[in-house]
C-alpha positions as a Markdown table, in Angstrom:
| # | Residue | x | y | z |
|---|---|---|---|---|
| 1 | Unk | 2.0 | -8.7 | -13.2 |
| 2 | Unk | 3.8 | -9.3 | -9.5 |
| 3 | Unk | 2.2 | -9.1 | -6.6 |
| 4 | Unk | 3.0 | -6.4 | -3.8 |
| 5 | Unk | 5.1 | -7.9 | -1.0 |
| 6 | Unk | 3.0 | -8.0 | 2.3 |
| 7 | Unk | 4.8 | -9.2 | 5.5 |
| 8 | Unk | 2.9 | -10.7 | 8.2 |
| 9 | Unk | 2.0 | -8.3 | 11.5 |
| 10 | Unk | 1.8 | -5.3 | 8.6 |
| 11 | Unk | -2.3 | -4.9 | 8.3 |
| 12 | Unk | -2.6 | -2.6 | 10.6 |
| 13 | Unk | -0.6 | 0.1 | 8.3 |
| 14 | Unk | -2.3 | -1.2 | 5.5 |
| 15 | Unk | -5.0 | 1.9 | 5.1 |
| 16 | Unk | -2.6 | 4.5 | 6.8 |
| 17 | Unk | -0.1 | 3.7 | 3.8 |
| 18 | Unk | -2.7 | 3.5 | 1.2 |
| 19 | Unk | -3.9 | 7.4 | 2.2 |
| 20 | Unk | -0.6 | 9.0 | 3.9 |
| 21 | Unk | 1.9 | 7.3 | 0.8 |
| 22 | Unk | -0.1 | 8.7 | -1.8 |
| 23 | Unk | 0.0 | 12.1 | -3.0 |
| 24 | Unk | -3.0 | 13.1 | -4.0 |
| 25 | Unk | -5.5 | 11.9 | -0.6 |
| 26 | Unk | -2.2 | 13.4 | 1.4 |
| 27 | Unk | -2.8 | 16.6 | -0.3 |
| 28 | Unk | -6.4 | 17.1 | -0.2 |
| 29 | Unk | -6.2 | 16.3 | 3.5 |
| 30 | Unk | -4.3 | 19.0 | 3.9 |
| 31 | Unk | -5.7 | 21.3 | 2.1 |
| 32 | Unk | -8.8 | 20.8 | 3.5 |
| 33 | Unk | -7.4 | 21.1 | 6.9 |
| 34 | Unk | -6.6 | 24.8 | 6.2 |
| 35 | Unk | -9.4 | 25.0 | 3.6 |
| 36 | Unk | -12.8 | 23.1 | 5.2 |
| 37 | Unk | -16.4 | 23.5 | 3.7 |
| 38 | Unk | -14.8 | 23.4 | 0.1 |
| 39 | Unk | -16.3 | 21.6 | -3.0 |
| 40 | Unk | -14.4 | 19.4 | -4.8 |
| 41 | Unk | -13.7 | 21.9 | -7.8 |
| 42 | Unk | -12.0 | 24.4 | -5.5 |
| 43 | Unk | -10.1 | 21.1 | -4.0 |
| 44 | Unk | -8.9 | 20.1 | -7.3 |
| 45 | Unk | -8.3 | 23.6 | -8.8 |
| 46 | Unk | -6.2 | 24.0 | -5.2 |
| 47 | Unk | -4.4 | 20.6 | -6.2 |
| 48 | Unk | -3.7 | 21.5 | -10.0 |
| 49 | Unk | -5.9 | 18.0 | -11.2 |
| 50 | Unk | -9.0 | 17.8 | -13.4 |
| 51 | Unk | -11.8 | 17.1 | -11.0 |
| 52 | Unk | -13.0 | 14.2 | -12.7 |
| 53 | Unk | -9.5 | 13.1 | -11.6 |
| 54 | Unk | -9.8 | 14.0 | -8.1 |
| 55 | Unk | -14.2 | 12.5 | -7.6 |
| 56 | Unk | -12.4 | 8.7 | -7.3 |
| 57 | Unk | -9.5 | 10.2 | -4.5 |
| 58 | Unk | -12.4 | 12.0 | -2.6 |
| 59 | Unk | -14.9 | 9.1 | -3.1 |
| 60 | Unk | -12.6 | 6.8 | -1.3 |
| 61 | Unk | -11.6 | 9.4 | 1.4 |
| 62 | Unk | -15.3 | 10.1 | 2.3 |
| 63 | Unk | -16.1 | 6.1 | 2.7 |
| 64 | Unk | -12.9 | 5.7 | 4.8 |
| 65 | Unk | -14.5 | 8.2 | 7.1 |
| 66 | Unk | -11.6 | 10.8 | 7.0 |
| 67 | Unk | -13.5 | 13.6 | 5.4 |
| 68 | Unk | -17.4 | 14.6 | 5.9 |
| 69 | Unk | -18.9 | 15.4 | 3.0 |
| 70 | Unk | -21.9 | 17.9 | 3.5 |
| 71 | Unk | -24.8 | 16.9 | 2.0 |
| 72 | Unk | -23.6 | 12.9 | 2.6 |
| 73 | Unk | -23.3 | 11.1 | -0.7 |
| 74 | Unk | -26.4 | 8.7 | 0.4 |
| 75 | Unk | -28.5 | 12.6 | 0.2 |
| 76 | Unk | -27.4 | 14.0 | -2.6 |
| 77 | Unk | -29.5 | 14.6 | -5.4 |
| 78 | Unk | -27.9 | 14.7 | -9.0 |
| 79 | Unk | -26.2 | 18.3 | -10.0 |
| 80 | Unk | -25.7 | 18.8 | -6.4 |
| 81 | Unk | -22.0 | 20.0 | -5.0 |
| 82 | Unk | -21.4 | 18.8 | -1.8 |
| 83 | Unk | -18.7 | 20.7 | 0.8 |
| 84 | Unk | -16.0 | 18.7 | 2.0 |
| 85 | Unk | -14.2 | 19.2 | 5.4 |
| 86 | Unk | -11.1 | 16.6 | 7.3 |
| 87 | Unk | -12.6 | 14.5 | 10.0 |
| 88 | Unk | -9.9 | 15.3 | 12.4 |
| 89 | Unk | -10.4 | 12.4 | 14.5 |
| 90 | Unk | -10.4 | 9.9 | 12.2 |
| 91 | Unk | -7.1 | 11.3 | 10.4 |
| 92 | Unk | -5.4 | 11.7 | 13.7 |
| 93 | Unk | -6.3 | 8.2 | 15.0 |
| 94 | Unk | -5.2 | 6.3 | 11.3 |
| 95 | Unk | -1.5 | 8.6 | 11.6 |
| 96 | Unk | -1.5 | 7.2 | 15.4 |
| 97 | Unk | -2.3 | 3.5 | 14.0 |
| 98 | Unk | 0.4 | 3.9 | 11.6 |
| 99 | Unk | 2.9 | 5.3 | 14.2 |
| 100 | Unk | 2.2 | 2.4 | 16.6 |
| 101 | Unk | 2.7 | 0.0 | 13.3 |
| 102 | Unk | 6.3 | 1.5 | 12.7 |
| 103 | Unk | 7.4 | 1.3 | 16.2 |
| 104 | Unk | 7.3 | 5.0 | 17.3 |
| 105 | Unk | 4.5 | 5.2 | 19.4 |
């Protein structure tokens, strides 16, 4: 299996790529920018994806920090359906890092 390519002076895009070049955490950011305080079934049906599918996507937005899930996934009790809303801050400041990363900024 080969390896990705990873030039030197690049880490700093590393987690701006990982969520703004892939479709699905792209999506679900914005959807929950014009959609907040959503559970993750609404998200998904919104998306067109199973939402067994989408739990990993969200899982690993939540623990990046760019979207607050409400209760937190260290409260939740089992069976219960959290709300999920951006954290604008964070999403803002990773697009910023990535500009800086490509030269724009």
């Amino acid at each position: 299996m080969p390896k990705y390519a990873k030039p030197v002076g690049g880490e700093g895009a590393e987690q701006a790529i990982s969520v703004f070049g892939n479709y699905v955490k792209a999506a679900a950011i914005r959807y929950l920018r014009q959609h907040p305080n959503v559970t993750r079934k609404s998200i998904a049906d919104a998306l067109q994806l199973p939402p067994t599918t989408f739990v990993a996507y969200l899982g690993e937005l939540e623990e990046a920090g760019l979207i607050v899930a409400d209760p937190p996934r260290t409260e939740r009790r089992k069976g219960e359906w959290p709300v999920y809303r951006v954290n604008d801050a964070e999403v803002t400041a990773l697009y910023l890092r990535l500009g800086q990363e490509l030269g724009e900024i």
